[in-house]
C-alpha positions as CSV (number, residue, x, y, z in Angstrom):
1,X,6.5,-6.0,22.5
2,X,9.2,-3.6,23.5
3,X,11.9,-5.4,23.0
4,X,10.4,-6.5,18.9
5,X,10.2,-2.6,18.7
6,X,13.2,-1.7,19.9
7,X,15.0,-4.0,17.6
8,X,12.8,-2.8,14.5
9,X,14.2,0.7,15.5
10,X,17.9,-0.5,15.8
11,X,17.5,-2.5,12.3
12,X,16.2,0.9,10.4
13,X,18.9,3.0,12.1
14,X,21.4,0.0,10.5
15,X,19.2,-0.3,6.8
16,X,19.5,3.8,6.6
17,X,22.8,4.2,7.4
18,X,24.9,5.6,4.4
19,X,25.6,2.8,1.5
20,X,29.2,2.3,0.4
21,X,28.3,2.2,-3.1
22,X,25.0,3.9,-4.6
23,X,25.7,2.1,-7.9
24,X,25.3,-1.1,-6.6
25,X,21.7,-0.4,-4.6
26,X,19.9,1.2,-8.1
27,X,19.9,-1.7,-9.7
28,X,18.2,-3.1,-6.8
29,X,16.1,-0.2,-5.7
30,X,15.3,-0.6,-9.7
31,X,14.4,-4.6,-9.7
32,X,12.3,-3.6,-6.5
33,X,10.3,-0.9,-8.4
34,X,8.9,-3.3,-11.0
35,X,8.3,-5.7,-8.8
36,X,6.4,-3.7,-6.4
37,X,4.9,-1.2,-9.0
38,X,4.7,-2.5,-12.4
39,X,3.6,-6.0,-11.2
40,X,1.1,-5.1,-9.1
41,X,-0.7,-2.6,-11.2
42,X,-3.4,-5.5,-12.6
43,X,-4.3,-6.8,-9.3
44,X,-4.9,-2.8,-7.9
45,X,-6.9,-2.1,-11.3
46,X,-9.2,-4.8,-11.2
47,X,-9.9,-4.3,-7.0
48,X,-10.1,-0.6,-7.9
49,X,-12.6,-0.6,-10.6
50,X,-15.0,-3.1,-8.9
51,X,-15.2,-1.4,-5.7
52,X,-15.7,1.7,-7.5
53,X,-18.8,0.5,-9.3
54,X,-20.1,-1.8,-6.5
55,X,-19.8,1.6,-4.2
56,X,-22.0,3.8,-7.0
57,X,-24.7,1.3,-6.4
58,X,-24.5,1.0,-2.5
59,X,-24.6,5.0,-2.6
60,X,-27.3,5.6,-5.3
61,X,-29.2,3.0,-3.4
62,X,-28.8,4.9,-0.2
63,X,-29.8,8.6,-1.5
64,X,-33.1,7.3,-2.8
65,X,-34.7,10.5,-2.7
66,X,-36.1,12.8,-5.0
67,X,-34.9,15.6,-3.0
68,X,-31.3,15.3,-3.1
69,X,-29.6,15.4,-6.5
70,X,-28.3,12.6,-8.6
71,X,-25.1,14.3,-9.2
72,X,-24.0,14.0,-4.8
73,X,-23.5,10.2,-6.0
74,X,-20.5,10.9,-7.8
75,X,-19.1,12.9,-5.3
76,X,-19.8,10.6,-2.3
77,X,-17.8,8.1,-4.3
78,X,-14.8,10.4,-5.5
79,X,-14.2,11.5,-2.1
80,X,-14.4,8.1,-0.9
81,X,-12.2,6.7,-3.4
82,X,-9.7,9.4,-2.6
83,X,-9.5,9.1,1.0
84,X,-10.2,6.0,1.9
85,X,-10.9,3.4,-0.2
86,X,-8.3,3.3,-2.9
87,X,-4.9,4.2,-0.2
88,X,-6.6,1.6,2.4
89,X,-7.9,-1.3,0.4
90,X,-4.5,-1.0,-2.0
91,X,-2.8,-1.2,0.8
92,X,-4.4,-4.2,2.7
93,X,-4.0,-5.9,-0.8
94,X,-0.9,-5.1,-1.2
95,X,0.7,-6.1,2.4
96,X,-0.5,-9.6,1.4
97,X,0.8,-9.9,-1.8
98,X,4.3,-7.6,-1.2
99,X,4.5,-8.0,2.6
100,X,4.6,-11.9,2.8
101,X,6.8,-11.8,-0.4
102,X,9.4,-9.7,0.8
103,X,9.1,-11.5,4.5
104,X,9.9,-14.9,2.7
105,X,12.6,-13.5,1.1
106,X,14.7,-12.2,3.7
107,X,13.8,-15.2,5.9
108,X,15.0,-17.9,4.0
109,X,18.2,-15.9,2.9
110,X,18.8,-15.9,7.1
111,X,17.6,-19.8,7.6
112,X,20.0,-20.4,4.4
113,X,22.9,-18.4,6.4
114,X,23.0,-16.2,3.5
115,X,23.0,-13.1,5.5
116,X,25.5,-14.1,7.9
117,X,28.1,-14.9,4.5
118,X,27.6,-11.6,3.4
119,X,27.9,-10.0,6.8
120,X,31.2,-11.7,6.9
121,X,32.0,-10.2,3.5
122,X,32.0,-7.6,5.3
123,X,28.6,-5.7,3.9
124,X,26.0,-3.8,5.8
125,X,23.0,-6.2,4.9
126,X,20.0,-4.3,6.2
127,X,21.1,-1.7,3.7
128,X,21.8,-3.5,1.1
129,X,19.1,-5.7,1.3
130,X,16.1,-4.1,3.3
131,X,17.0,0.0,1.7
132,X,16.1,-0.7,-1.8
133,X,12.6,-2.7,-0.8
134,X,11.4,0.4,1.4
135,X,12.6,3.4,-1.1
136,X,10.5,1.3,-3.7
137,X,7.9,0.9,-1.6
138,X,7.2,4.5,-0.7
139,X,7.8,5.8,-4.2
140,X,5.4,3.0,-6.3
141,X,2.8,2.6,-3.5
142,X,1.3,6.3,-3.8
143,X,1.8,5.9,-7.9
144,X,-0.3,2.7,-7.4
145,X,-3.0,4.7,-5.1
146,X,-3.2,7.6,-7.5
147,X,-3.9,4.7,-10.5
148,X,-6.1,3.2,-8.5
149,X,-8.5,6.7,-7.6
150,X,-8.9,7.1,-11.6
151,X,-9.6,3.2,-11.7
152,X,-11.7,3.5,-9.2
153,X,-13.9,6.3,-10.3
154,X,-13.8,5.0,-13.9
155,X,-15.6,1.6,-12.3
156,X,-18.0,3.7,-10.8
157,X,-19.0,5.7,-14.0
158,X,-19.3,2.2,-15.8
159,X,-21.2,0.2,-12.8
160,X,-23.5,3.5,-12.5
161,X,-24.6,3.9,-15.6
162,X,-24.9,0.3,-17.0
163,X,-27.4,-0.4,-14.0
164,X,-29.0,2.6,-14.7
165,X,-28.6,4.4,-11.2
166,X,-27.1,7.4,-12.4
167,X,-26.4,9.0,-15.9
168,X,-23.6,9.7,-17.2
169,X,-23.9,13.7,-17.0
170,X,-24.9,13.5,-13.7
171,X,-21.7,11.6,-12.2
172,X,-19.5,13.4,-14.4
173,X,-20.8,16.6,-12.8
174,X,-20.8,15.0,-9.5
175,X,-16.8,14.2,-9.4
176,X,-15.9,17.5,-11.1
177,X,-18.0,19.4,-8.7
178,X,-16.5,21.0,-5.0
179,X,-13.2,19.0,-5.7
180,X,-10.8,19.8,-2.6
181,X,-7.2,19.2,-3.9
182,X,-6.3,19.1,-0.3
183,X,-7.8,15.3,-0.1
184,X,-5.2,14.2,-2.9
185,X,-2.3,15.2,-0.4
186,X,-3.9,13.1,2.2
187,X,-4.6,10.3,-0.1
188,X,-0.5,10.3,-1.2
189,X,0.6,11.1,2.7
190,X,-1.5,7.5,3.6
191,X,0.3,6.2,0.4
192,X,3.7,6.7,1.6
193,X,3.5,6.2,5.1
194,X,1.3,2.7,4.2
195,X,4.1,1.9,1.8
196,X,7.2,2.0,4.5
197,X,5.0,0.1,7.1
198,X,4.4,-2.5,3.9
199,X,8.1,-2.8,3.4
200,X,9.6,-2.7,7.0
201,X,7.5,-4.4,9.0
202,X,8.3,-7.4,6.2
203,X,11.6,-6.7,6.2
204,X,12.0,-6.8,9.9
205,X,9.7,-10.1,10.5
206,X,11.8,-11.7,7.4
207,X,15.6,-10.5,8.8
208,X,15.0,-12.4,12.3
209,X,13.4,-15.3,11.8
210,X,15.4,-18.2,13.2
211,X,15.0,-22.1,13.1
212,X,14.0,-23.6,10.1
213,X,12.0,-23.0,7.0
214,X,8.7,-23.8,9.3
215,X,9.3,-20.6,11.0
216,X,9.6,-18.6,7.6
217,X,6.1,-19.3,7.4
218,X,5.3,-18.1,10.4
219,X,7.0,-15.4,9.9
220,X,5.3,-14.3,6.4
221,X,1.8,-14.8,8.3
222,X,2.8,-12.5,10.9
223,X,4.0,-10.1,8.8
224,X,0.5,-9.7,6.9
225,X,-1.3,-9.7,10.1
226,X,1.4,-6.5,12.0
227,X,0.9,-5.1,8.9
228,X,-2.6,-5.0,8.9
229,X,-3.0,-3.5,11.7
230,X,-0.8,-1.4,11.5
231,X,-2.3,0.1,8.6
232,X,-5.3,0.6,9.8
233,X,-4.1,2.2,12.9
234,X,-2.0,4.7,10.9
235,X,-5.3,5.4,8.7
236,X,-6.8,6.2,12.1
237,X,-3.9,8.9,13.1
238,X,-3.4,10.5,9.4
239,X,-7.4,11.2,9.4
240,X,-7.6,12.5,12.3
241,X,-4.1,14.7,12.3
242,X,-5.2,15.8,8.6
243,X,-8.7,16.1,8.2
C-alpha cells in the first residue's frame, strides 16, 4: 500500500511538472472537457431528477404529521440534494463511467508500448497525457454537480406534486426558505476534490499496468473500486472539516 502511494505521489509530482508547450495541452485539456462534461451531462440529468423525486416521496412519507409543515419537505430535499446526494452519487456514477474509461486508456497505450515511444521522443508523458484529464476533471465535475442540484430539485418538484404529496407552493417555499449559501461552497469543494480523485486515481491504475491486455481489465475494475472508496472517504473528511 505504501509503496502504490508513494509512486501515485511521484507520478503527480512528474504529471504537474511545467509543460513545454501550453498550446499543445488545450487542445487536449479541450477534447477532455467534452468528454468528461458535455457527454456526461444526460446520464447525471436523468440520475439527478429521479433521485430528486424518489427522495420527495421517501421524505413526505416520513413527516406524516399534521404538526410539522408541508413546506420542511422541500427543504429536507434541497439541502440533501446540495450536500450530499447530487456531489456523492455524481460522483460514484461518474468514477464508473470516466474512471474505467480513462484507466483503459492509458493502460493499453502502456501494454501497446505507446508510452514508452513517446518517452523516447523525448516527452514528459504523465503531463502530457494524465494533466489535461485531471484539469478537466476538476473544472467539469463541480459544473456537472451544480446541473445536477437544479435537476435534482426540479425532479423533486415534479415527483411531489404529480403524486400528490406536496403542492406546488408549498415546495417552492420550502427550497427558497432558510437557504445557507455556505452549503453550495461545500457542495463545489466535494466537486473538485471528487473530480481529481476521479481522474488520478485512473490515471495512475491505467499508467502502470503491465502484462497484457487481461491486466488492463483488471486494472479498469480496480480503478472504479479505489475510487469508490475513496470518494466516500473524502465525503467523510470534507463534512466533517466543513460542516
Amino acid at each position: 500500500m505504501f509503496t502504490d502511494f508513494g509512486r501515485y505521489i511521484l507520478l503527480l509530482k512528474a504529471v504537474f511538472k511545467r509543460p513545454e508547450q501550453w498550446k499543445i495541452y488545450w487542445k487536449n485539456i479541450a477534447h477532455e472537457m467534452v468528454y468528461i462534461g458535455v457527454n456526461s451531462i444526460y446520464l447525471i440529468g436523468i440520475i439527478s431528477i429521479f433521485v430528486g423525486a424518489v427522495m420527495t416521496l421517501q421524505i413526505a412519507f416520513q413527516l406524516q404529521s399534521d404538526l410539522i409543515p408541508k413546506t420542511i419537505i422541500g427543504s429536507v430535499n434541497r439541502d440533501s440534494a446540495i450536500l450530499e446526494l447530487s456531489p456523492t452519487i455524481s460522483a460514484l456514477v461518474l468514477a464508473g463511467k470516466i474512471g474505467s474509461s480513462i484507466s483503459s486508456e492509458i493502460g493499453t497505450m502502456r501494454v501497446t508500448e505507446q508510452i514508452d515511444a513517446l518517452e523516447i521522443m523525448g516527452i514528459n508523458t504523465p503531463g502530457y497525457l494524465i494533466l489535461p484529464k485531471i484539469i478537466a476533471g476538476v473544472s467539469m465535475i463541480p459544473l456537472l454537480v451544480i446541473i445536477s442540484i437544479a435537476l435534482n430539485i426540479i425532479g423533486g418538484y415534479i415527483g411531489g406534486t404529480f403524486s400528490g404529496a406536496i403542492t406546488g407552493a408549498d415546495y417552492y417555499r420550502g427550497i427558497t426558505e432558510g437557504f445557507n449559501p455556505y452549503t453550495i461552497v461545500v457542495s463545489l469543494t466535494k466537486a473538485f476534490v471528487f473530480g481529481f480523485i476521479i481522474t488520478s486515481v485512473a490515471a495512475y491504475q491505467g499508467f502502470y499496468v503491465k502484462g497484457s491486455a487481461l491486466e488492463v481489465g483488471r486494472a479498469s475494475t480496480s480503478t472504479v473500486v479505489i475510487s469508490c472508496i475513496s470518494i466516500l472517504f473524502a465525503d467523510y473528511i470534507i463534512t466533517d472539516l466543513l460542516l
